[in-house]
N, C-alpha and C positions, 0 to 999 in steps of 0.2 A: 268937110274933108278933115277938118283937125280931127272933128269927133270920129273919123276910120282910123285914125292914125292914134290917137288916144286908145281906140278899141283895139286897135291891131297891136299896140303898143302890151297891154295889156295881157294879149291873148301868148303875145310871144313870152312875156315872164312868167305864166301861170305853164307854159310848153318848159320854159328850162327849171321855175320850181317843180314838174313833177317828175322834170330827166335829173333831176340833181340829188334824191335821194337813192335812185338807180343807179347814179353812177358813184355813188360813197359804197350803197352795197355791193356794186360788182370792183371797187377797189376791195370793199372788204373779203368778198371773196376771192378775191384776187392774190389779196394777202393772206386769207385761213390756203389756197390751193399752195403759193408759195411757201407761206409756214410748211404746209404736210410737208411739198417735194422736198423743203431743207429736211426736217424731220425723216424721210427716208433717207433722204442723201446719205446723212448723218449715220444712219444705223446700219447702211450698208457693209461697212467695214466691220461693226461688232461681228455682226453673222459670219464674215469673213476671217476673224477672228477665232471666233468660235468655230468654226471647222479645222485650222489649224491647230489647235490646241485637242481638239477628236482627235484628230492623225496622230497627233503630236502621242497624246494616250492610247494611243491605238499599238501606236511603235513601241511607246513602254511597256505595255502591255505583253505584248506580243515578247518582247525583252525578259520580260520576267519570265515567263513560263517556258523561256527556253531555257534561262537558267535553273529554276526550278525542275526541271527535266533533267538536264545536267546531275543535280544536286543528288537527286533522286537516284539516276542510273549508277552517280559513283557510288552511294551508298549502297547499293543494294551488290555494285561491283566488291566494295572493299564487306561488306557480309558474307558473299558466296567466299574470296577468296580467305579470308577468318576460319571459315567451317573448311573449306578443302585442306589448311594448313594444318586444322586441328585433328580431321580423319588422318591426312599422313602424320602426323605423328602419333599421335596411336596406334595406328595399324603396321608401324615402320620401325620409330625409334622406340616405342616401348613393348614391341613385342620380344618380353621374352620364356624362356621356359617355361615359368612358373607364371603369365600376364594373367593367369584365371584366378590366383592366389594374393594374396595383400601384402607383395610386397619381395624384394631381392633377397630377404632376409632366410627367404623359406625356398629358395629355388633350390638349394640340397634335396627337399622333400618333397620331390616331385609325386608321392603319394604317401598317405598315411597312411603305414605298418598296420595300425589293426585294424582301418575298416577298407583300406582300399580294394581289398576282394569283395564286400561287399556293395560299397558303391559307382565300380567303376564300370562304366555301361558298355558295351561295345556289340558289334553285329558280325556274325561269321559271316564269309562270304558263303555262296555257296559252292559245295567240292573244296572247301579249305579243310585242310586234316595239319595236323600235330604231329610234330618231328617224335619219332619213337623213342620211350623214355623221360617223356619232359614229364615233371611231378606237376600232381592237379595243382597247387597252388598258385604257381605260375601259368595257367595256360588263361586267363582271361587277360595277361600282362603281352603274352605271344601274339592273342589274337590280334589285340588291340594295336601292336606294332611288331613286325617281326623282326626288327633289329633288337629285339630285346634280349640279354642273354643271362641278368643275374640281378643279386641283390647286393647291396655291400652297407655294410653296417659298424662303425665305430664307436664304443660307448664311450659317454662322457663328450660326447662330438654332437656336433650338427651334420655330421654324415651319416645321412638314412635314405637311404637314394638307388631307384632303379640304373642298373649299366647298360647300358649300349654297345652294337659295334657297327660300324659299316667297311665298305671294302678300302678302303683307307682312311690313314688316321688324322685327313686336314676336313673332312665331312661336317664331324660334328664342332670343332673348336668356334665356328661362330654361328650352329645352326640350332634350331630348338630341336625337341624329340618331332617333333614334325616334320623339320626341316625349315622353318623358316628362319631370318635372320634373328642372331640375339646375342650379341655382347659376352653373354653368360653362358654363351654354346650349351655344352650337354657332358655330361658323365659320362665315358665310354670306354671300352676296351681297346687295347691295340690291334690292329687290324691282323697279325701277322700269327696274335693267339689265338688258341681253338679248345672252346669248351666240352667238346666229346673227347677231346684225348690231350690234357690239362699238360700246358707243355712245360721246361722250368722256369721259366719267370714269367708272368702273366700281372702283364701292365696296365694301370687304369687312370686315365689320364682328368684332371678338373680342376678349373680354373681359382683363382685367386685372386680377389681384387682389393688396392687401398683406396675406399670411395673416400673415406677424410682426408687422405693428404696428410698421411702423419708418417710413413714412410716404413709402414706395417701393415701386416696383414689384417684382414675383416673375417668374422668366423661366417664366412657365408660357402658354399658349395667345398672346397677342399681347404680352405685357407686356416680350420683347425688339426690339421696336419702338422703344424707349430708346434702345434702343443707337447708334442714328442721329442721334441728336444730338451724338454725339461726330464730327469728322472722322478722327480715328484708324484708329475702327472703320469708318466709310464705307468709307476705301483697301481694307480688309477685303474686301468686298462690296460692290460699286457696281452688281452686276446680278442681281437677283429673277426670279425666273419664275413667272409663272400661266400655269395648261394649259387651254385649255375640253376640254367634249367634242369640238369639233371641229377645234380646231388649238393647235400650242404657241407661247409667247410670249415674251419675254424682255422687261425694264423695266428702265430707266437711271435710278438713285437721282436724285431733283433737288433731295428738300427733305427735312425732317423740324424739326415744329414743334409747342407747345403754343397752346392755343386753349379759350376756353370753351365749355362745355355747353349754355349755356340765356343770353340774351341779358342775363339780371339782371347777368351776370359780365362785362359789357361797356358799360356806359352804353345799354342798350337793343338792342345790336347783335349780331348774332349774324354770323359768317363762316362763311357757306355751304358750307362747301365739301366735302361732299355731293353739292352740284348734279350732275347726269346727263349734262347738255343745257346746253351752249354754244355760243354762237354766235365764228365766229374773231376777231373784236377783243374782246368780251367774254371769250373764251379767254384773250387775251394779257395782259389788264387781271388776271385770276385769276391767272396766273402771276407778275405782277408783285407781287399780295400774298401768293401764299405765299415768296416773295424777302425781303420785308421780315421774315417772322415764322419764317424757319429758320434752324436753330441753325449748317446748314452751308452754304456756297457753293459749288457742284460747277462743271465745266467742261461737262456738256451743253447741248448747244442747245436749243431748243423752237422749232414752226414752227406760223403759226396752224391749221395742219392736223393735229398730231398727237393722239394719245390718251394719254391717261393712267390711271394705276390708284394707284386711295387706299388706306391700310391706317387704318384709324381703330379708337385704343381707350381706355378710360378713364385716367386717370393722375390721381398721389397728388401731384403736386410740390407744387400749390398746398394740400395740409392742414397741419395742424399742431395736434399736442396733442388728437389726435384727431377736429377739425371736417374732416369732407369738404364736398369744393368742387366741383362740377362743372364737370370739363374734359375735356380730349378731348390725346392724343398723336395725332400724324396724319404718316405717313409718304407721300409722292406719285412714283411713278414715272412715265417716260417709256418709251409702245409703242418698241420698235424697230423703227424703220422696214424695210421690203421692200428687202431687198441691204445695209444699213449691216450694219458691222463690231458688232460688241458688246464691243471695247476701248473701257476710257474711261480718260480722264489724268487719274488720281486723284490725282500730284503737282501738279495744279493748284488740285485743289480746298483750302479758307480755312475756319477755323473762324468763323462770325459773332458777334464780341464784342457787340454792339446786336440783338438780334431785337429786333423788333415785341413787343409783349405788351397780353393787353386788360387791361380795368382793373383785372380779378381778380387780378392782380398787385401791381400799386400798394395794393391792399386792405389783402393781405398782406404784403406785403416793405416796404412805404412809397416814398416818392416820387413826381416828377409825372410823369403820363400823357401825355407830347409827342405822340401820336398820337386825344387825344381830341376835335381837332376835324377830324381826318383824314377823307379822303370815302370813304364806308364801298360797296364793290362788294356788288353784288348780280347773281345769274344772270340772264342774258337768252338764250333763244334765237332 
């Protein structure tokens, strides 16, 4: 018996020596299975982690390229609206008379005298026909605009300039020969004269501008109209020509004087002299005031029968310190007569130390108005 119990003894320790490396291994795997799930445990959150941080750039992401979109449409907003600014101002504020030329300097010269007959292109319509009598050198001027009515020409001037007319006289002051808008309007005749039967005073009205701010005229479209207030410059030039369409003309300087705009600038009075239509002693009576009010004295004559031709345009004399004044420079020639000579004795003519002046004078410059109870003419036919 001992020896079963010795054997059984025996048999039972050799049973827990070979469950006893079974059971270290299955601790140890116990422990590597444990180890992983901690190991996963653990990484569970990175991952979780990491998809936050996706989103996370996903949304920035998504952020950027809407700013980027943004960025984009403004720019390409504030590009369109750059160019639409810069079409209307070219097509707006710098359209004027002369936009095809280089420049305000040259808008007197709305064509060049010796080749503009032969460069100037234009299309008849068709059934267009020419008013009877127009001379061939003008009819490619007619075609091309029928408000065309003449040439006007002042030597020693920057006036060399086609004239206009339309059915009133506010048409052209801000419009080009086209009609579009311009600052620099247009050359043009007074609505009220008529080139087929040349009435007595035939009026031409063109602007004057002081683009420096110096509180004087610029020799651009009439603003060398000036110049004839000097007697100097007179001897220079004592004879002007306007052309109609239908015949050419020559004019003997007689006068050149300042005058107000608008009758405030005159104790209520305004000097007509505009007028179209005189009668001949009412003629001689106007001649007699533009005498009083020109800067120069000439040697021509005047007979109650002739015609004359007015150049009228703005003028800065009377501003200062930037107040403009409404007034007028107004240059007056003499038709030449049928057979007279068109010599004049410019050694005769006198500079006028006393013109006339209205009271927008006295306003500015000071002193008294000797001619303020003077008897003030008016047109009569």
């Amino acid at each position: 018996m001992s020896q079963d119990k010795d054997s059984n003894l025996k048999k039972k320790q050799k049973i827990v020596s070979r469950s006893a490396p079974k059971t270290q291994a299955s601790a140890a795997r116990s422990a590597s299975d444990n180890s992983e799930n901690s190991g996963q445990t653990k990484k569970q959150p990175l991952r979780k982690m990491d998809d936050a941080k996706a989103a996370a750039l996903a949304r920035d992401s998504a952020h950027e390229q809407s700013r980027r979109k943004v960025a984009f449409w403004s720019l390409i907003g504030v590009t369109v609206s750059v160019l639409l600014c810069f079409v209307v101002y070219v097509s707006f504020f710098r359209t004027q008379p002369l936009e095809t030329d280089n420049g305000s300097g040259s808008q007197v010269k709305m064509y060049d005298p010796s080749t503009v007959f032969d460069n100037l292109t234009y299309r008849v319509p068709e059934g267009f026909s020419y008013p009877e009598g127009i001379q061939e050198k003008y009819k490619a001027l007619y075609a091309a605009n029928q408000n065309f009515v003449g040439w006007l020409s002042v030597p020693n001037t920057s006036i060399d300039c086609a004239v206009y007319q339309a059915d009133d006289n506010s048409f052209y002051l801000k419009k080009d020969l086209w009609g579009r808008y311009s600052r620099y309007g247009t050359v043009f005749m007074d609505a009220y004269d008529d080139i087929t039967n040349m009435k007595r005073n035939t009026v031409i009205y063109g602007h004057n501008f002081d683009d420096d701010g110096d509180d004087s005229y610029d020799d651009i479209i009439f603003g060398d109209v000036h110049k004839y207030l000097d007697v100097e410059f007179y001897r220079t030039a004592p004879v002007i020509e306007f052309n109609t369409l239908y015949a050419d003309y020559k004019w003997k300087v007689i006068g050149c004087f300042y005058t107000n705009g608008a009758s405030s600038g005159d104790n209520g009075y305004l000097f007509y002299y505009i007028a179209t239509g005189m009668n001949d002693d009412n003629f001689m009576s106007f001649i007699d005031e533009v005498e009083q009010r020109s800067y120069i004295h000439t040697a021509v004559d005047i007979q109650p029968t002739d015609k004359i031709l007015t150049l009228s345009t703005c003028t800065y004399f009377f501003d200062r310190n930037g107040s403009l004044q409404n007034a007028r420079c107004v240059l007056i020639a003499r038709m030449v007569r049928e057979g007279e000579s068109e010599e004049v004795d410019v050694a005769s003519a006198t500079q006028n130390e006393n013109p006339r002046y209205p009271q927008l004078y006295y306003d500015v410059f000071g002193g008294e108005n000797p001619y303020v109870n003077a008897e003030k003419w008016r047109p009569e036919e």
